[in-house]
C-alpha positions in Angstrom: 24.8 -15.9 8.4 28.1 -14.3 8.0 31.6 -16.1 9.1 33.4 -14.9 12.1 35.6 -12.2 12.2 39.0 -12.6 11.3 41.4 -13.7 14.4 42.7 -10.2 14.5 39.7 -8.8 14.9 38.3 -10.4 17.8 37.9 -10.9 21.5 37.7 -14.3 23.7 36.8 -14.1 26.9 35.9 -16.9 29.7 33.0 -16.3 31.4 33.0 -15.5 35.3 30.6 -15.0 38.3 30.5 -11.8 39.2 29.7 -12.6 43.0 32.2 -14.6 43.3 34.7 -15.1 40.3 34.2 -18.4 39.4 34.6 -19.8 36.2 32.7 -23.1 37.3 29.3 -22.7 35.7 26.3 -24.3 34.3 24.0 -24.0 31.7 20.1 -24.1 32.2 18.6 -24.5 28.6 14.8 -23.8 28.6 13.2 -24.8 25.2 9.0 -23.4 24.5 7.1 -23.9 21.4 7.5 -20.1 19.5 10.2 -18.7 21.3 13.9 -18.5 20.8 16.0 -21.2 23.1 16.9 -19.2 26.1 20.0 -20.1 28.0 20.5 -19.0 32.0 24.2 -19.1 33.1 24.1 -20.2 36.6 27.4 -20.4 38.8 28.0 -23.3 40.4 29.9 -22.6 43.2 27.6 -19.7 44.5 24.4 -20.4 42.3 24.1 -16.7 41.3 22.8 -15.9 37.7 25.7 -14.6 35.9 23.9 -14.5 32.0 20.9 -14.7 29.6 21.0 -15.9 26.3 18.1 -16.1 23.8 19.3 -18.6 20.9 17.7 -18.2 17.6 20.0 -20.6 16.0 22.5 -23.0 17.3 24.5 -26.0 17.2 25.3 -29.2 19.1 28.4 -30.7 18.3 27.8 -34.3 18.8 23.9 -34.7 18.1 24.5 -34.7 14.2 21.9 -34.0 12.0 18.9 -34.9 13.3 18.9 -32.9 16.4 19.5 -29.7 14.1 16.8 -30.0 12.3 14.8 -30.6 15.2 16.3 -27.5 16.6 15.8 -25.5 13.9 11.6 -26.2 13.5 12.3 -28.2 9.9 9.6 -29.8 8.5 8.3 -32.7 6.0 8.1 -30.5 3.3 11.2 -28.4 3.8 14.5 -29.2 1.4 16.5 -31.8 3.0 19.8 -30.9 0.6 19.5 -26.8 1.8 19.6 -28.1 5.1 22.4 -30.9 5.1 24.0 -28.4 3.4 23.0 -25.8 6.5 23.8 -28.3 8.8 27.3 -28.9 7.4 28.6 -25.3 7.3 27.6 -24.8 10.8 29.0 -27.8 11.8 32.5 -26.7 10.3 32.0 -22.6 11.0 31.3 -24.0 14.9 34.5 -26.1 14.9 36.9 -23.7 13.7 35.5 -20.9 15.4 36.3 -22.7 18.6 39.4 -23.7 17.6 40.5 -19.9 16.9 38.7 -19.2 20.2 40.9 -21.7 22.2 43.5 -20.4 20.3 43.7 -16.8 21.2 43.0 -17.7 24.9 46.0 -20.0 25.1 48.1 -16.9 23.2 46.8 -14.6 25.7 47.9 -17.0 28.9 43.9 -17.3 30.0 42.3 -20.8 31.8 41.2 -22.9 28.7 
């Protein structure tokens, strides 16, 4: 995986309804055996779809290791070093790329 683009080089945006402008939505996260995660963005306010992810990695700050592997289909005999090591440059690539991202919406004057 490659790191994010440098902060001159790219674009934050928050995500709205397009029915009715909202920004209050929710995420419905549907997991099956085989298949990438795939996310539906529902609004709440109107309860419109507004997006569709499919999720072939990810990470969830807060769940620590365990729940990435899990996540992620590791197994007994997999390397448990390649993956704390995995584990811990998401982990830090995820926290500063939201950082720059709540950055450059505060620069820009846009609802963080």
């Amino acid at each position: 995986m490659s790191d994010p683009p440098e902060d001159g080089h790219i674009e934050v945006h928050r995500q709205r309804c397009q029915a009715c402008s909202s920004m209050e939505l929710r995420d419905i996260i549907v997991r099956e055996v085989g298949k990438p995660m795939a996310i539906y963005v529902r609004c709440a306010k109107c309860g419109e779809l507004v997006a569709f992810y499919e999720l072939q990695r990810y990470y969830h700050h807060g769940k620590g290791i365990e729940s990435f592997l899990r996540a992620h289909g590791v197994g007994a005999a997999d390397s448990g070093r390649a993956w704390l090591d995995d584990f811990k440059r998401v982990q830090k690539r995820a926290l500063e790329g939201f950082e720059r991202a709540l950055e450059r919406l505060r620069r820009e004057n846009k609802d963080v």
